[in-house]
C-alpha positions as CSV (number, residue, x, y, z in Angstrom):
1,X,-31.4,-11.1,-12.8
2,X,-29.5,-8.1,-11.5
3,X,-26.0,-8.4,-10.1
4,X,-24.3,-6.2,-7.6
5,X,-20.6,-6.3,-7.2
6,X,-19.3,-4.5,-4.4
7,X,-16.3,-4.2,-2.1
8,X,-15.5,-1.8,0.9
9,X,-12.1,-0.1,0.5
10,X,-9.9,1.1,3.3
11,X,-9.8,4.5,1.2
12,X,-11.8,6.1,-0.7
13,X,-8.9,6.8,-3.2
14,X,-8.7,3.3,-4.3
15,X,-10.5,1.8,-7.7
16,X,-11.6,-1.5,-7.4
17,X,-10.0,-3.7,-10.1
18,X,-11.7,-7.3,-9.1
19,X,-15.3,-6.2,-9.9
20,X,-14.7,-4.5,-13.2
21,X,-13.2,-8.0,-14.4
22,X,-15.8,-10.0,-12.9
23,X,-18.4,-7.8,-14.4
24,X,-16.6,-8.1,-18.4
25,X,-16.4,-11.9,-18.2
26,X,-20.4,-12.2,-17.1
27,X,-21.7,-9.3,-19.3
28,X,-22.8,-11.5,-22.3
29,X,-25.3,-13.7,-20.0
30,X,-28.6,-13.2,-21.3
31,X,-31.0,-12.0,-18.8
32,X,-28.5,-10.5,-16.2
33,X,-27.4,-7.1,-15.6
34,X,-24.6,-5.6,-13.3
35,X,-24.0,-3.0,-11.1
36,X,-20.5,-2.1,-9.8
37,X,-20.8,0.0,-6.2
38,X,-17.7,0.8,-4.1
39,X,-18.0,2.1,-0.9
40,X,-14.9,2.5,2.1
41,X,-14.7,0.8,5.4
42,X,-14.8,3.8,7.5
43,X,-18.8,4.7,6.0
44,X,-21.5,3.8,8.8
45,X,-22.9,0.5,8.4
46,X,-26.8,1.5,8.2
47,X,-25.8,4.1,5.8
48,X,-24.0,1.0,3.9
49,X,-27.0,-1.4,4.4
50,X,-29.5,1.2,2.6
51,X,-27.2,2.0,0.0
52,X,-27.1,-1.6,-0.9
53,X,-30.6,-2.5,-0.4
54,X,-31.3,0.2,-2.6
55,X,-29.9,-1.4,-5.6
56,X,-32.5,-4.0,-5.3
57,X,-30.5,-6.6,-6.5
58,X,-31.0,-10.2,-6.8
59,X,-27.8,-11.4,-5.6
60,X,-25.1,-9.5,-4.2
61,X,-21.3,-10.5,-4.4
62,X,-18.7,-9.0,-2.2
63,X,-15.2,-8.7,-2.3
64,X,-13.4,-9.8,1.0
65,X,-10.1,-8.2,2.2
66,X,-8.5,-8.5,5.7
67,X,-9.9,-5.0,6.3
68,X,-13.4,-5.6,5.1
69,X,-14.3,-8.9,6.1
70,X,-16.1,-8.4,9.2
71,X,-18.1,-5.6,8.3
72,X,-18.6,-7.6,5.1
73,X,-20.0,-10.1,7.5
74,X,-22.7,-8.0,9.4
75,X,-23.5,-6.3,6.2
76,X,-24.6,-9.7,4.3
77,X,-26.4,-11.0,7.6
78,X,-28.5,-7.9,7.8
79,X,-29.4,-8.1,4.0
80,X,-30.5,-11.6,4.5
81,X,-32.8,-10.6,7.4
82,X,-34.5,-7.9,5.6
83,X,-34.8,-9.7,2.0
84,X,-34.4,-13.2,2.2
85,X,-34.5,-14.1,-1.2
86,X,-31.3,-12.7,-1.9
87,X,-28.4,-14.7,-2.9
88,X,-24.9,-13.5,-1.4
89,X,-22.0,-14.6,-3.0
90,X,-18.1,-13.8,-1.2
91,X,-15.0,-14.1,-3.2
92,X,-11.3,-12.6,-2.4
93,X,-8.3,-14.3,-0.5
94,X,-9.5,-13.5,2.9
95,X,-12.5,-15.8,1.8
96,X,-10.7,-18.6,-0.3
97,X,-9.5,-20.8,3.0
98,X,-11.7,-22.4,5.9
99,X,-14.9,-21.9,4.1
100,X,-16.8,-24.9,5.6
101,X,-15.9,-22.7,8.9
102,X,-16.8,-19.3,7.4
103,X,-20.3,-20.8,5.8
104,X,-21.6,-22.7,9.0
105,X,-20.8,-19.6,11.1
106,X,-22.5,-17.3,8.7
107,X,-25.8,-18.6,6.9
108,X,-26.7,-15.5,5.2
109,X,-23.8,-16.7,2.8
110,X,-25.2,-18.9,0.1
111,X,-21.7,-19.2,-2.2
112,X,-18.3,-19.1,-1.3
113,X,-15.7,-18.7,-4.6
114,X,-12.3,-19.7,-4.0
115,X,-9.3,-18.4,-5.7
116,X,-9.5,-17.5,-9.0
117,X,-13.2,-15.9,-9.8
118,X,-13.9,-14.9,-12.7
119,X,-15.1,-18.2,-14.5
120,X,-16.5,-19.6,-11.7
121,X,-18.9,-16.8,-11.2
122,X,-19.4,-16.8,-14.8
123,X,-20.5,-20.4,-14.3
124,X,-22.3,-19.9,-11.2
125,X,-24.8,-16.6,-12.8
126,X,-25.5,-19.1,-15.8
127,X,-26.5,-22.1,-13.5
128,X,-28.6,-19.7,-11.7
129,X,-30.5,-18.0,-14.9
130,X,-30.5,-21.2,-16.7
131,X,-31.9,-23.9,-13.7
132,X,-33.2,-21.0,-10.9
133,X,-35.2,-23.0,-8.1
134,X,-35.5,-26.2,-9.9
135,X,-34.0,-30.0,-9.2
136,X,-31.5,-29.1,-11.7
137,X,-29.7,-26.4,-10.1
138,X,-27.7,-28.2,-7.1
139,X,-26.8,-30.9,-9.7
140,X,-25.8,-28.0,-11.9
141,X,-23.8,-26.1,-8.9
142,X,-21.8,-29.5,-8.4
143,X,-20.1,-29.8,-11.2
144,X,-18.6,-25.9,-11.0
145,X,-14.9,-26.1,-9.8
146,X,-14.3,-24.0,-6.6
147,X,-17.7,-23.1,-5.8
148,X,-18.8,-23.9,-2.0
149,X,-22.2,-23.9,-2.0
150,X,-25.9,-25.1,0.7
151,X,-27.2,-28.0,-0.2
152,X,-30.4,-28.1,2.0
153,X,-28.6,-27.9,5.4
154,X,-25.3,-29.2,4.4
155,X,-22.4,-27.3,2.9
156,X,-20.5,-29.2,-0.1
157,X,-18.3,-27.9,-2.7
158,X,-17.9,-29.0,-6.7
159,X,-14.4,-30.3,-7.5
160,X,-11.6,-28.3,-6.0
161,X,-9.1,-27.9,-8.8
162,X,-5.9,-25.9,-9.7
163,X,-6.7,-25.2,-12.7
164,X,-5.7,-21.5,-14.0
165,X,-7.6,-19.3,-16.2
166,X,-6.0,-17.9,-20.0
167,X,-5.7,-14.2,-18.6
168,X,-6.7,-12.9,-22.3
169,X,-10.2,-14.6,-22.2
170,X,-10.7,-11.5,-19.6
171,X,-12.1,-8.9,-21.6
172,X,-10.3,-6.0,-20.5
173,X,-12.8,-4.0,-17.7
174,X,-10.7,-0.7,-19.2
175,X,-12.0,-0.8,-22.7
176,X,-15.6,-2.0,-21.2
177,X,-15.9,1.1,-19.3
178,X,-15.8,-0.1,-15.9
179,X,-12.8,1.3,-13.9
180,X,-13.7,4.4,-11.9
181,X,-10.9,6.4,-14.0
182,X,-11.9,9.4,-12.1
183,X,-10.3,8.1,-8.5
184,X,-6.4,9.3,-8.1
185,X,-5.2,5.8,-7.7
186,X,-5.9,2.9,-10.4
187,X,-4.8,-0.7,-9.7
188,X,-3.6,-3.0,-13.1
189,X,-2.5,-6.1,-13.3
190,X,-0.2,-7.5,-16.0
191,X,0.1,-10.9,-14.7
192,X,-1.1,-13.3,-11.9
193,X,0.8,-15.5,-9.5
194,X,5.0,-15.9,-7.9
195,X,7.2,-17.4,-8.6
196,X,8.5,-17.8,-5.1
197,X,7.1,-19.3,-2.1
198,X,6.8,-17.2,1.0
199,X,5.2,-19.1,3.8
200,X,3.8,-15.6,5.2
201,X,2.4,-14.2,1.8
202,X,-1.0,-15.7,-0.2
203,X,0.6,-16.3,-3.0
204,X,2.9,-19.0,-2.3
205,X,-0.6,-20.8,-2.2
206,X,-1.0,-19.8,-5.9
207,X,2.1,-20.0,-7.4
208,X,2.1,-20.5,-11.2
209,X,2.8,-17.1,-12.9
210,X,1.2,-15.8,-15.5
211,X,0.7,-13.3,-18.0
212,X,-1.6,-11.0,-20.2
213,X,-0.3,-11.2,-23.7
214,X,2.2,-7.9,-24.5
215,X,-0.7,-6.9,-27.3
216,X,-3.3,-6.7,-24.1
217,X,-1.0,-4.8,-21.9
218,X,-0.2,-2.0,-24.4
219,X,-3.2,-1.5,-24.9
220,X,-4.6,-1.2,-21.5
221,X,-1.6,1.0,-20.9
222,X,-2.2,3.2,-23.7
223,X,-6.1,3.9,-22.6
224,X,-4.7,4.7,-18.9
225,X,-1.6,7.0,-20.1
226,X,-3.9,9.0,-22.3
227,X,-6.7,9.7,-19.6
228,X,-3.1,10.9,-17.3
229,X,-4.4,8.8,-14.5
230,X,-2.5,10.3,-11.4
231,X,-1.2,7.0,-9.9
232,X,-1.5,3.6,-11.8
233,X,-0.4,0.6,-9.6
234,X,0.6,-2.7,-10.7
235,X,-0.6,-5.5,-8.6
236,X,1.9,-8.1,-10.1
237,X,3.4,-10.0,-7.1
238,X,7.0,-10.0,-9.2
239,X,6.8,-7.6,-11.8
240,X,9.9,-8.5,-13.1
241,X,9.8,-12.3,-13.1
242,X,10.9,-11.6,-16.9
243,X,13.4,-9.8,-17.4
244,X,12.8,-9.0,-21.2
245,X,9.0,-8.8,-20.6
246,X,9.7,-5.9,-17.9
247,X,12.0,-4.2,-20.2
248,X,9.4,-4.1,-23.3
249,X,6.7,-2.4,-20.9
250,X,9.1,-0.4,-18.8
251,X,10.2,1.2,-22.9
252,X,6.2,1.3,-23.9
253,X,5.9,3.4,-21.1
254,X,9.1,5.4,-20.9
255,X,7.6,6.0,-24.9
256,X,4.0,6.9,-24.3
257,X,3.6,8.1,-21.0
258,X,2.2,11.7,-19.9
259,X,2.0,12.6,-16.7
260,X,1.3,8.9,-15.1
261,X,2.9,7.7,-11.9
262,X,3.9,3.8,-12.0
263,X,3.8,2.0,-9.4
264,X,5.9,-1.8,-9.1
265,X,6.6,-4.7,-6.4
266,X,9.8,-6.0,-7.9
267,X,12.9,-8.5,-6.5
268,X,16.0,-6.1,-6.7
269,X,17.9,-9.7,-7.6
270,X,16.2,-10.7,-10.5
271,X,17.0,-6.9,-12.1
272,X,19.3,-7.3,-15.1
273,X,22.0,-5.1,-16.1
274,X,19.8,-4.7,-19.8
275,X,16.6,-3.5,-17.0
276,X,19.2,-1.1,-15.3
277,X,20.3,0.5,-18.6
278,X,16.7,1.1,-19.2
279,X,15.6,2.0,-15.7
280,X,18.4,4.9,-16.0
281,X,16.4,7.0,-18.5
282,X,13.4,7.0,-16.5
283,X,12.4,11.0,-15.4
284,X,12.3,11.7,-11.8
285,X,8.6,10.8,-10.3
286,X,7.3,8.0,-12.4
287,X,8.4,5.0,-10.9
288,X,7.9,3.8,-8.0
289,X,9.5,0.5,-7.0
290,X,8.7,-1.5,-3.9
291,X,11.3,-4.2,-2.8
292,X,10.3,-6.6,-0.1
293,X,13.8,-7.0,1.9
294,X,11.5,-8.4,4.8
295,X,14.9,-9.1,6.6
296,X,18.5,-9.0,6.6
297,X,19.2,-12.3,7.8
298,X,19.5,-15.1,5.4
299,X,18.9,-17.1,8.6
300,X,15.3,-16.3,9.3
301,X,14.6,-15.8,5.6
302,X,14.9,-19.4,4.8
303,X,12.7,-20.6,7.8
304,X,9.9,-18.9,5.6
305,X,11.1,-20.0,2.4
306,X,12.3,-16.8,1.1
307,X,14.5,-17.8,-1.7
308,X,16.9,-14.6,-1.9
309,X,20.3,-13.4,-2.4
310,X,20.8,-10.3,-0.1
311,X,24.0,-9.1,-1.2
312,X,22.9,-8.9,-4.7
313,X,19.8,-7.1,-3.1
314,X,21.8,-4.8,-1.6
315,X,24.0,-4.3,-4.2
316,X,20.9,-3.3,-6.8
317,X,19.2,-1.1,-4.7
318,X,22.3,0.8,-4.2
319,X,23.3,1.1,-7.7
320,X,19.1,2.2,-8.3
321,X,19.8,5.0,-5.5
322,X,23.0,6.4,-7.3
323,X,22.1,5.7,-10.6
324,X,18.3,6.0,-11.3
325,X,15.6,8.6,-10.3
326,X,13.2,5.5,-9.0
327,X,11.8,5.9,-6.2
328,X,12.7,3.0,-3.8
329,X,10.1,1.9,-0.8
330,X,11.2,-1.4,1.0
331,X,9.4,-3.4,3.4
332,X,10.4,-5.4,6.5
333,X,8.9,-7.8,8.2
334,X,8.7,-8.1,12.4
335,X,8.0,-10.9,13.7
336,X,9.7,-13.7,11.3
337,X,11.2,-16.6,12.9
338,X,14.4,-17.0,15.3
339,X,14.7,-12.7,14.5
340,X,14.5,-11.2,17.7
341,X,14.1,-7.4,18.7
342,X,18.3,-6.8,18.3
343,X,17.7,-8.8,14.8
344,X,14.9,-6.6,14.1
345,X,17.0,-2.9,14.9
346,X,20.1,-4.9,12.9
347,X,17.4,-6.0,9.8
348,X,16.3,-2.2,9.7
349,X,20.3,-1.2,10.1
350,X,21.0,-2.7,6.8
351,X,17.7,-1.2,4.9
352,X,18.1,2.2,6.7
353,X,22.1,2.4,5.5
354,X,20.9,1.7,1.7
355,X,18.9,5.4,2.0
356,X,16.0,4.3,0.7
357,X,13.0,7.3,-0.2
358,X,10.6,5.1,2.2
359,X,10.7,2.3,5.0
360,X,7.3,0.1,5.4
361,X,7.8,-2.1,9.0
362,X,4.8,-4.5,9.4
363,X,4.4,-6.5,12.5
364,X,3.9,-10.5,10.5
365,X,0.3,-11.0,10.1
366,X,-0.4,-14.7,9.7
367,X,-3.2,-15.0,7.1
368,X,-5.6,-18.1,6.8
369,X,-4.1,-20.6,4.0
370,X,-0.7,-19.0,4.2
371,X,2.1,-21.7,5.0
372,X,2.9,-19.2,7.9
373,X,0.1,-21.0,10.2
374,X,2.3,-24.0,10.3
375,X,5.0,-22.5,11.1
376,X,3.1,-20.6,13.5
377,X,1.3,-24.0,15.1
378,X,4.7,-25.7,15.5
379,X,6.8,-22.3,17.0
380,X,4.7,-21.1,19.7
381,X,3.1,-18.3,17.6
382,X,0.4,-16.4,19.5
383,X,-1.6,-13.9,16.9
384,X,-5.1,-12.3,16.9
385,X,-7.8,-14.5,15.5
386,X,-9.5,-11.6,14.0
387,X,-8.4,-9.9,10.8
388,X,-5.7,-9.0,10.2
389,X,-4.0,-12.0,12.3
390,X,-0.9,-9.8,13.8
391,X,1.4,-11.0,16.0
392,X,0.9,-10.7,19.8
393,X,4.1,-13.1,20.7
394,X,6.4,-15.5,19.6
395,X,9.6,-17.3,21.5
396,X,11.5,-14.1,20.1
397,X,9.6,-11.0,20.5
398,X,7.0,-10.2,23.5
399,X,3.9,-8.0,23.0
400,X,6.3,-4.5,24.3
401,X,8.9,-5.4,21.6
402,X,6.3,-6.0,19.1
403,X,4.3,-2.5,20.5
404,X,7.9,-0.8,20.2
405,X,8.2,-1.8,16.8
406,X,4.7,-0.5,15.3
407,X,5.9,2.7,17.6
408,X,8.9,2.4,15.0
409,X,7.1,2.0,12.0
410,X,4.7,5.0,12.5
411,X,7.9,7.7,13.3
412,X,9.2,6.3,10.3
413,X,5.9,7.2,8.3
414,X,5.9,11.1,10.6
415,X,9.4,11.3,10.2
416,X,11.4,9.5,7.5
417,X,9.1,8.7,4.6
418,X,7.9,11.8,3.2
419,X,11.6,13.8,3.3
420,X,10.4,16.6,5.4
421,X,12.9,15.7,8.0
422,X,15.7,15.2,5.9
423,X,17.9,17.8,7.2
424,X,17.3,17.5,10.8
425,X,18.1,13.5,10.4
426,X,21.1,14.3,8.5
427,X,22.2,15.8,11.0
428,X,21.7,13.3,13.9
429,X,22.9,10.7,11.7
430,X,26.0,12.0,11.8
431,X,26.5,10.5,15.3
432,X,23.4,8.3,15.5
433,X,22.7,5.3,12.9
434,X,18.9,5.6,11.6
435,X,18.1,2.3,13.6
436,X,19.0,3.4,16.8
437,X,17.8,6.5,16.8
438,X,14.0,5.2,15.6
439,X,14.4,3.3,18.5
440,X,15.4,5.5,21.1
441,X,12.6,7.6,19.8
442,X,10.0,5.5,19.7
443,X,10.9,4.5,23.7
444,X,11.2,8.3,24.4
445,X,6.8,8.1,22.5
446,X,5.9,5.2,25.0
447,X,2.4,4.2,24.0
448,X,1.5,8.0,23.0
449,X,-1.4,8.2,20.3
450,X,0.9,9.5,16.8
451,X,-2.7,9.5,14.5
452,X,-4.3,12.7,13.6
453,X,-1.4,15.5,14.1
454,X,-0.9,18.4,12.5
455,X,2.1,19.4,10.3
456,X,3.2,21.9,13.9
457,X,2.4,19.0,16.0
458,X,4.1,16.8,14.0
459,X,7.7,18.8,13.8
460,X,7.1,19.5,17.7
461,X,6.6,15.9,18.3
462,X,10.2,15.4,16.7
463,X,12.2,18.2,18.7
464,X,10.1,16.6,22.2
465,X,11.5,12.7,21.2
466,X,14.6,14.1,19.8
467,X,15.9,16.6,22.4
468,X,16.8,14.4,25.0
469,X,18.8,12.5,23.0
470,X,21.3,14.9,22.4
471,X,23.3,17.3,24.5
472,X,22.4,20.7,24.9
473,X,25.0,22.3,22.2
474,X,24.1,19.9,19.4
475,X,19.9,20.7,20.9
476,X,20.2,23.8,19.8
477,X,21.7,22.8,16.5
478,X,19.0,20.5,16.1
479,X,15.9,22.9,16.8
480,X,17.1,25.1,14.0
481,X,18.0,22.7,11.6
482,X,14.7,20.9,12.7
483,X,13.0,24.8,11.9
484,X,14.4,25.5,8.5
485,X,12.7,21.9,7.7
486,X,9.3,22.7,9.1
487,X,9.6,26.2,7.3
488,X,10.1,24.4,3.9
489,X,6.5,22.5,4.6
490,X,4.1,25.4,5.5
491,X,4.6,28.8,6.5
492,X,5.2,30.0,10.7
493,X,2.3,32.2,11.5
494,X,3.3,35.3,13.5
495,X,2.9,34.8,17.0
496,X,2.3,30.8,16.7
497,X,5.4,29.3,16.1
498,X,6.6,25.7,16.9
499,X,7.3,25.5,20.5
500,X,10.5,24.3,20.0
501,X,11.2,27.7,18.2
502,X,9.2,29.9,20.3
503,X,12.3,32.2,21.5
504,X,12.8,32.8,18.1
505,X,10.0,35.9,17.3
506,X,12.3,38.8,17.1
507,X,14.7,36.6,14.5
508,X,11.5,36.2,11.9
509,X,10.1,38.4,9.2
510,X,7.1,38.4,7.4
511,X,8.3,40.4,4.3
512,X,5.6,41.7,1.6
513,X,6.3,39.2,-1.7
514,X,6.6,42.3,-3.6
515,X,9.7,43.6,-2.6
516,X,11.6,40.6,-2.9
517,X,13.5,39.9,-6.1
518,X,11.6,38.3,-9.3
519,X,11.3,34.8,-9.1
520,X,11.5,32.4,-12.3
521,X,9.3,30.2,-12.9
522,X,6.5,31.2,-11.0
523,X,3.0,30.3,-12.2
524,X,0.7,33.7,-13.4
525,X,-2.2,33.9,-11.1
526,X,0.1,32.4,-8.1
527,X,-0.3,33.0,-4.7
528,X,2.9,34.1,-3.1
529,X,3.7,34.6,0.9
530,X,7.0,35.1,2.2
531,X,8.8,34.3,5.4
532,X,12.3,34.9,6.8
533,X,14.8,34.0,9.9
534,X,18.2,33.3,10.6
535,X,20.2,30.1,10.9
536,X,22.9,29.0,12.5
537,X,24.5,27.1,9.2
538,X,23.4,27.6,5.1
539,X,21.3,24.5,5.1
540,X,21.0,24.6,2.0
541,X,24.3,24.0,0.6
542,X,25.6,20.3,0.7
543,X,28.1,21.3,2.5
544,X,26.9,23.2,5.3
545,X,28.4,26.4,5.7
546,X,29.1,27.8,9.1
547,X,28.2,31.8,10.6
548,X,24.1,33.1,10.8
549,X,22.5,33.2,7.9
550,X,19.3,34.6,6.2
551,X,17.0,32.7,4.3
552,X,13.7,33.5,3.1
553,X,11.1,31.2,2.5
554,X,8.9,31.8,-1.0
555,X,5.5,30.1,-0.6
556,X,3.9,29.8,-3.9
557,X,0.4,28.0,-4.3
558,X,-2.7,28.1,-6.7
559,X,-5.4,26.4,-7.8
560,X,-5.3,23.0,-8.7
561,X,-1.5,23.2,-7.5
562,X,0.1,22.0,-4.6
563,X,2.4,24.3,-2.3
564,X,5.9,25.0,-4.1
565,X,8.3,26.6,-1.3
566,X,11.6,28.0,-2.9
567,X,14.6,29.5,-0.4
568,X,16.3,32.4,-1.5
């Protein structure tokens, strides 16, 4: 029998991590052979469809995500059309609730697995090698825990259990050769389950927490570190449910690591002062943490069971900003209940004031089997019923809030979370709090399209929302604060600068790189391009100092090197 595993991602970046570990646990069936093929949601279908049917596999099991599921779906209906023989198997979260539903309005699917997959399949290959076609199979399939399955015209399940898998009977998919290690971004997991209970998140569903022994880790750690995968990501829902476990892998790495960025979803309130110590000796660029704040009001946060204690939150992440060279992401949430849009500007208030490297707003999204479709049901909730179930409405926010708020969100992605901006925004700040002036922005956007701009279009998309905020003294303080930042991202061509700094031609300079001074620590082979203007303040002093100034742009690239822009 031969197996295909497959899964569309949303990028092509991504390295499935599901597959490789379904594909370890089966690999000692007799008789059966696997193929792992990974393919991205934005690929044509047809091109998808012949890709697959290529394989010519028996039986072909997906891997269902909110962003793949419906393409998942026309994809497994056409296979069954053109080769009916083919069993099609669906596993994932987006698949593990209202399967009855799922199976009787798609019969191309023969299996359904829900939650936890790798034993099951194991269990569902060997019924199909051992029994195939014969009497014995559906009695075979019935007694297989989680596995929804046809019998004749009827869909029936074997006994639906809770029962959790030893994570170290996994053989690791690493060691077995199976992770795409080429692909700049690697997902790992250390452990499985929460320990808290979310109504709007999956796994509050799951709950039990466990973990790969520390023996398994290291070594999965070590073969990553040594082949200096660019980003590893750890899918642990709380990495740092344990304390003392965190610390011994945070040290293994701090210990082995190369040139490896880490990647963590931790709770800032379950930090330690022992994690802290150790979290101060990390170098700059090799942690990542993301802290789900989701809101600032304790209020709303218990409606959804989020057991939390914001002050101590608060108080972490600002001892990580001052103290540590982590980089800090944290999430809200809009649309939780009884937080309304002035709840929503106050929540991002509080996150915003803590100076966080990155701020993620996502509109609620109120997934099958999550408690949140309770809530939902009882509080008037009004969401999409396609994937990826986001809010339209509830008692507290209408559709124009909610629109304002994904307005929000992207400026913060253009503007705030990639510190290209900084400079500008420090400056507005200094009369505008970050909240308000997202939001005044994002009203100035209206329901423009923000996708697809270039780095100019970007900056001039900031000096259009921005200006007429401000008077016109401070405007023209902004556009050339808002100009030395675009010049530290990509060179002004002569002749096209921003529009915001078009009067500005006879001020700039396009000096030969030669007859500027020696630079240090320029690469050999470099490519060097220089640019220069006048500003109204030395931006790049902390303390701004007052009268014109010249600075000159350095713009050193190469190959296999990003840009490096030094100001001299």
């Amino acid at each position: 029998m031969k197996i295909l595993l497959t899964t569309l991602h949303a990028k092509y970046s991504h390295a499935s991590l599901a597959l490789p570990c379904l594909a370890t646990y089966c690999h000692t069936i007799p008789g059966v052979s696997a193929a792992i093929r990974e393919w991205t949601t934005n690929e044509p279908r047809e091109q998808l469809l012949r890709h697959i049917m290529s394989e010519q596999a028996d039986l072909v099991a997906f891997s269902c995500y909110i962003w793949n599921i419906e393409k998942t779906l026309r994809i497994a209906s056409d296979i069954k059309k053109i080769a009916p023989d083919t069993r099609i198997v669906l596993g994932g979260p987006e698949v593990s609730f209202t399967i009855f539903e799922l199976m009787h309005d798609n019969p191309a699917i023969d299996f359904v697995i829900k939650g936890e997959g790798e034993q099951v399949f194991h269990q569902l290959i060997t019924a199909l090698v051992r029994h195939g076609d014969s009497n014995l199979l559906e009695r075979s399939l019935g007694e297989i825990d989680n596995l929804y399955y046809r019998d004749g015209d009827d869909i029936t399940s074997g006994p639906l259990s809770k029962h959790f898998m030893e994570l170290d009977t996994i053989p690791s998919p690493f060691e077995a050769g199976l992770v795409d290690l080429k692909k700049p971004l690697v997902y790992y997991e250390t452990s499985r389950g929460c320990p808290f209970s979310c109504a709007f998140c999956l796994s509050s569903a799951e709950g039990h927490v466990r973990s790969f022994g520390m023996e398994r880790i290291k070594s999965d750690l070590t073969l990553l570190m040594r082949h200096n995968i660019a980003s590893i990501k750890l899918v642990d829902r709380t990495f740092n449910f344990d304390a003392q476990r965190a610390n011994d892998i945070w040290e293994f790495i701090l210990k082995h690591n190369r040139d490896s960025h880490f990647h963590f979803e931790i709770s800032a309130d379950l930090l330690t002062e022992d994690n802290l110590n150790i979290l101060k000796r990390v170098p700059p660029k090799m942690f990542r943490f993301e802290i789900g704040v989701q809101s600032a009001s304790e209020t709303t946060l218990l409606r959804v069971g989020r057991k939390a204690d914001l002050g101590r939150i608060f108080d972490t992440v600002r001892r990580l900003r001052a103290e540590t060279d982590i980089e800090l992401h944290l999430d809200l949430i809009a649309g939780l209940p009884g937080e309304d849009f002035t709840g929503f500007l106050a929540s991002l208030r509080a996150v915003a004031d803590l100076s966080p490297h990155m701020i993620q707003i996502e509109p609620l999204k109120v997934l099958k089997g999550s408690a949140m479709r309770e809530i939902a049901s009882h509080d008037d909730y009004h969401f999409s019923g396609f994937p990826p179930y986001t809010i339209l409405r509830n008692p507290w926010l209408n559709f124009a809030d909610i629109s304002r708020i994904e307005t929000i969100g992207r400026l913060l992605d253009l503007f705030y979370n990639h510190s290209g901006f900084s400079t500008v925004l420090m400056l507005l700040r200094r009369t505008i709090d970050t909240a308000s002036l997202f939001d005044r922005m994002a009203r100035q956007a209206g329901n423009d399209n923000l996708s697809g701009l270039s780095t100019r279009r970007v900056y001039e998309l900031f000096a259009r929302l921005a200006g007429p905020l401000v008077d016109d003294a401070t405007r023209r303080l902004l556009n050339d604060a808002l100009f030395f930042d675009y010049c530290r991202q990509e060179m002004p061509l002569m002749g096209k600068l921003p529009t915001f700094a078009a009067e500005r031609q006879d001020e700039c300079a396009w000096p030969n790189p030669r007859e500027l001074s020696p630079q240090a620590g320029v690469p050999a082979g470099s490519r060097v391009k220089a640019f220069r203007c006048t500003f109204l303040k030395d931006y790049r002093c902390d303390e701004w100092k007052n009268g014109v100034v010249g600075i000159t742009f350095v713009y050193v690239s190469g190959a296999g090197r990003g840009l490096q822009v030094m100001t001299i």
